[in-house]
C-alpha positions as CSV (number, residue, x, y, z in Angstrom):
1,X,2.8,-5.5,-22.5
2,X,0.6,-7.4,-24.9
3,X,-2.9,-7.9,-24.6
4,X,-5.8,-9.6,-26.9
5,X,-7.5,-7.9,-29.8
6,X,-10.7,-6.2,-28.8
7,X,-12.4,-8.3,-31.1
8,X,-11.8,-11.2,-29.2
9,X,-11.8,-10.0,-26.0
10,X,-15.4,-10.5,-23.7
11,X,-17.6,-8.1,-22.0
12,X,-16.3,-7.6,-18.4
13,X,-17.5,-10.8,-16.4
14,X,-20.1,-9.8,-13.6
15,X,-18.6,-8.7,-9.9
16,X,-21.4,-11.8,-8.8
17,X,-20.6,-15.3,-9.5
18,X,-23.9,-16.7,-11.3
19,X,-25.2,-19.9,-9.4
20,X,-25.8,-23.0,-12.8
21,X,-26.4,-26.4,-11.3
22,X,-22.5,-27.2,-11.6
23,X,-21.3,-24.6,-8.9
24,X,-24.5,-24.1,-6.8
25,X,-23.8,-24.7,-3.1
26,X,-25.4,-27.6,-1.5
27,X,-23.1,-28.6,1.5
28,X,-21.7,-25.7,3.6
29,X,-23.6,-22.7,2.5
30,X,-21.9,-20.6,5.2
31,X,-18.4,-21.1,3.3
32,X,-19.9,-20.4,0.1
33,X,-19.1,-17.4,-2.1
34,X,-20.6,-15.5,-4.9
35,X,-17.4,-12.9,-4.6
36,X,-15.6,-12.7,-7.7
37,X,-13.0,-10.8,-6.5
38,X,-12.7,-13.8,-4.0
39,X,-12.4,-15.9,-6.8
40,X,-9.9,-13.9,-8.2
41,X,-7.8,-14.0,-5.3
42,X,-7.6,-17.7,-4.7
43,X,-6.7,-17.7,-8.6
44,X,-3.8,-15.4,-7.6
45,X,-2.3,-17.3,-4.9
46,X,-1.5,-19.9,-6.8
47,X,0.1,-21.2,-9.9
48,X,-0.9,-25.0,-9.8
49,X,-4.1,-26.4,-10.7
50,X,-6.1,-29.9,-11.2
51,X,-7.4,-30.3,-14.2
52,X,-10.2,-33.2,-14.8
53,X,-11.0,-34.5,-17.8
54,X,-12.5,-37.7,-19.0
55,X,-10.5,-40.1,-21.6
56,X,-11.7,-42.8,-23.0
57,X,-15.1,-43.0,-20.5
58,X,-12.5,-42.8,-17.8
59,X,-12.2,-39.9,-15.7
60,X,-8.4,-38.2,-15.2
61,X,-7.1,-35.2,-12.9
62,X,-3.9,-33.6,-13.7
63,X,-1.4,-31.3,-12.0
64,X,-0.3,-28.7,-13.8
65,X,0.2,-24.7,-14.2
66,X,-1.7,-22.0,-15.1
67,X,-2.1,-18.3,-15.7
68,X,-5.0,-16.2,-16.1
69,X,-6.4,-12.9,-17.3
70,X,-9.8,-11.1,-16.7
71,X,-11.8,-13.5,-18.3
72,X,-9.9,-17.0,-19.1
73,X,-7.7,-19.5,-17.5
74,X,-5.0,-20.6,-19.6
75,X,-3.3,-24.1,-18.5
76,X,-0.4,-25.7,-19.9
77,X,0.8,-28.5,-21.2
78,X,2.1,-30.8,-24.0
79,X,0.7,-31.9,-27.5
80,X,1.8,-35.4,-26.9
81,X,-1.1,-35.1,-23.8
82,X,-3.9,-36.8,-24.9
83,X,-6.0,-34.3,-22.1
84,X,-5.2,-31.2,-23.5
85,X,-7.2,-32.0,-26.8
86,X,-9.3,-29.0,-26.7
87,X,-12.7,-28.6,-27.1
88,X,-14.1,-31.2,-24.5
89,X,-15.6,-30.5,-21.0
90,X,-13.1,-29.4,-18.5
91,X,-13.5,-29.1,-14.5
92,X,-10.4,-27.2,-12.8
93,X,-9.4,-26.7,-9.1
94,X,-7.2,-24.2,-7.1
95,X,-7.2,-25.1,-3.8
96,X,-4.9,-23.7,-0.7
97,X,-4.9,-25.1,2.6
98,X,-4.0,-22.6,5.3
99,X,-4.3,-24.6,8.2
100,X,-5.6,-27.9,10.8
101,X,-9.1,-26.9,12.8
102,X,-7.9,-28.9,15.9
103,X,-11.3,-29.1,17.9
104,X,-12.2,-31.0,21.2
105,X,-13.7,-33.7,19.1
106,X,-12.5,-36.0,16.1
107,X,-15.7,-35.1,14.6
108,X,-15.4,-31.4,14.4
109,X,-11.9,-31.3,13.0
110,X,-11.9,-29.5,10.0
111,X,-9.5,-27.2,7.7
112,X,-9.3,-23.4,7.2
113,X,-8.9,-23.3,3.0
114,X,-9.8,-21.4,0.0
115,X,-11.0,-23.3,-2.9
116,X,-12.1,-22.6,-6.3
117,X,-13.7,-25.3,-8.8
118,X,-14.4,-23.7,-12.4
119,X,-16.6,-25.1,-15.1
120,X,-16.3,-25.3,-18.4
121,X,-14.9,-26.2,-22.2
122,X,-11.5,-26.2,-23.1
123,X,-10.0,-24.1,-26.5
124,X,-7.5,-25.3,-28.0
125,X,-5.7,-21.7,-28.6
126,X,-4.2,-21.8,-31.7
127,X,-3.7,-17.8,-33.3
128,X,-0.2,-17.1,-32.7
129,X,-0.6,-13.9,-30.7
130,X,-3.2,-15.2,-28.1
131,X,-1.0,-18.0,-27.7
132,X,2.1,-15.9,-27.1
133,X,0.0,-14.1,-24.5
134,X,-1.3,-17.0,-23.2
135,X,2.2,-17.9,-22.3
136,X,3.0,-14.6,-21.2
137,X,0.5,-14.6,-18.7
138,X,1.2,-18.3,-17.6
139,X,4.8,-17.1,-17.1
140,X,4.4,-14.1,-14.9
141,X,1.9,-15.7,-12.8
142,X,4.4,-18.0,-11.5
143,X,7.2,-16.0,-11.5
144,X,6.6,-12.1,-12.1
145,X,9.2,-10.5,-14.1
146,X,10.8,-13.7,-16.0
147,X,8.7,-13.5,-19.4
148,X,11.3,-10.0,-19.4
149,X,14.3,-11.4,-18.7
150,X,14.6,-15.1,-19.8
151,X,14.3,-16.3,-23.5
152,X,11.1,-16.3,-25.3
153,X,9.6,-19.5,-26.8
154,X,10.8,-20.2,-30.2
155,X,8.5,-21.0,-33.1
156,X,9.5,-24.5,-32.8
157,X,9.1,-24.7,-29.0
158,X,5.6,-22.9,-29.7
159,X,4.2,-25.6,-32.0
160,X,5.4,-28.2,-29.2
161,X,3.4,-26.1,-26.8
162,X,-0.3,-26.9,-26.1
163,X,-2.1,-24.0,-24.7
164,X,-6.0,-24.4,-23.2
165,X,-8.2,-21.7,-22.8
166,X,-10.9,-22.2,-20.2
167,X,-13.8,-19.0,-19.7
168,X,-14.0,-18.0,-16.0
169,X,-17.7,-17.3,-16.3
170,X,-19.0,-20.6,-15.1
171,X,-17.0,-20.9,-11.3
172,X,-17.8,-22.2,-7.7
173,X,-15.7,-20.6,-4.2
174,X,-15.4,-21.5,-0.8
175,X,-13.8,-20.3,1.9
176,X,-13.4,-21.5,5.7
177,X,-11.9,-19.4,8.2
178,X,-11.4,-19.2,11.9
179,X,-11.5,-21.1,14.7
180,X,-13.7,-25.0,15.9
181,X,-17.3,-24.9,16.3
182,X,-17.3,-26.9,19.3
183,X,-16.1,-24.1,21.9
184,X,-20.0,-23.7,23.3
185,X,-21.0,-27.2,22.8
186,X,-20.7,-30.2,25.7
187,X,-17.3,-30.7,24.8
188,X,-16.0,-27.6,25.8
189,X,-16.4,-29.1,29.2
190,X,-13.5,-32.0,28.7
191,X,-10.9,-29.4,29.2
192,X,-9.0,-30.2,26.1
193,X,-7.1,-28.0,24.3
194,X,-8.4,-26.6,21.1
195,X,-7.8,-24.1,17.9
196,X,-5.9,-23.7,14.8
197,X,-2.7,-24.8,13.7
198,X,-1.7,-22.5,10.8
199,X,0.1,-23.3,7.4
200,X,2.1,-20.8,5.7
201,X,4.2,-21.0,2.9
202,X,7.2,-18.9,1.8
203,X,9.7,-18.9,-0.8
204,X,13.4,-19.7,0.4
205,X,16.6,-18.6,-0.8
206,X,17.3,-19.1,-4.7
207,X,19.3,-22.4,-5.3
208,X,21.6,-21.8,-8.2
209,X,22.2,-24.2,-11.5
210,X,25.8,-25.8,-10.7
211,X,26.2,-25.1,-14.2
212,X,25.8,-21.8,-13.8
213,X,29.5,-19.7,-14.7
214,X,30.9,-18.7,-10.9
215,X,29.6,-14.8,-10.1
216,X,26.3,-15.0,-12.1
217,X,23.8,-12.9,-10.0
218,X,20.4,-13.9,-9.2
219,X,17.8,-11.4,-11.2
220,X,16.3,-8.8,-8.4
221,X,13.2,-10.6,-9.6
222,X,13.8,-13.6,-8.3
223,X,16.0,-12.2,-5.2
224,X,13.2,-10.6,-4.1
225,X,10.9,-13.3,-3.7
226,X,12.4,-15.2,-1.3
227,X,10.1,-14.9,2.4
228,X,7.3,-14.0,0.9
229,X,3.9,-15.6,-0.5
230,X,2.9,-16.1,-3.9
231,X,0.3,-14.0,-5.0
């Protein structure tokens, strides 16, 4: 496995998420989170981000991938895409919804998710062995094991390639969990039913390319995925 020069790699990122005016709490405190190993793991569970950007005095939010290591996100995407310039201000979400909050009351209703907004200013990464590793990462974050056993990017493929780099210092989590908050207020009295209806996602069975040759196994990598979770 490859990893960054120590010259360019950061001092280990505090276990506390610092509070800036960006990623301070205002509106539900209580699902706040300062954790960064909670930030960490909503980063894990996923492999597709937003990424907002403003063009032209117009704001823009994209879909797109992403990998990470200890200290940067790296995100994806084309040269031809006019919001992967680099060096501009960059806001990025990871957000997964794990189910409904069904309470007594419209009002109450809520969702059960863990979200993570992160701050900052896109690199543009351009040294070839960051950017390899950049890709690397991206790669096994959505699917562990295929950097090993599918083709590596060529140098042509590389130079088509735009790769941000976005710190991880600068980052705001929540997190809401369990059940309505209306079980000991009036409406508990309107004998309604009331609770959560859970979301989960799993992978299914591996669909193969029809132009795949007749016999061609599925990689263990990829067979083993399928009923569980990312992340």
């Amino acid at each position: 496995m490859t990893s960054l020069p120590p010259a360019t790699a950061p001092q280990p990122l505090p276990a506390i998420l610092p509070q800036t005016d960006r990623t301070r709490h205002r509106r539900l405190r209580e699902q706040g989170s300062l954790s960064r190993a909670d930030l960490d793991a909503i980063l894990d569970a996923g492999f597709v981000c937003h990424l907002g950007v403003v063009i032209d005095g117009r704001p823009l939010v994209l879909p797109t991938v992403y990998g990470r290591d200890e200290h940067r996100l790296y995100v994806h995407g084309s040269v031809a895409s006019r919001s992967l310039a680099g060096s501009a201000p960059v806001c990025v979400t990871v957000t997964h919804v794990d189910g409904l909050v069904l309470a007594r009351s419209v009002f109450e209703h809520g969702v059960n998710y863990r979200s993570a907004v992160i701050h900052g200013d896109a690199r543009t990464v351009t040294d070839p062995d960051e950017k390899l590793e950049g890709l690397r990462r991206l790669t096994e974050h959505a699917t562990p094991g295929q950097w090993a056993y599918a083709r590596r990017p060529s140098r042509k493929e590389l130079a088509a390639t735009t790769l941000l780099a976005v710190s991880l210092e600068e980052a705001s989590v929540k997190i809401r969990t369990g059940a309505p908050d209306d079980g000991d207020g009036p409406d508990a009295a309107l004998g309604l039913w009331a609770g959560t209806l859970p979301l989960i996602q799993v992978w299914g069975a591996p669909v193969p390319d029809p132009a795949l040759p007749a016999g061609t196994p599925v990689p263990g990598h990829i067979a083993a995925r399928e009923g569980t979770r990312h992340g």
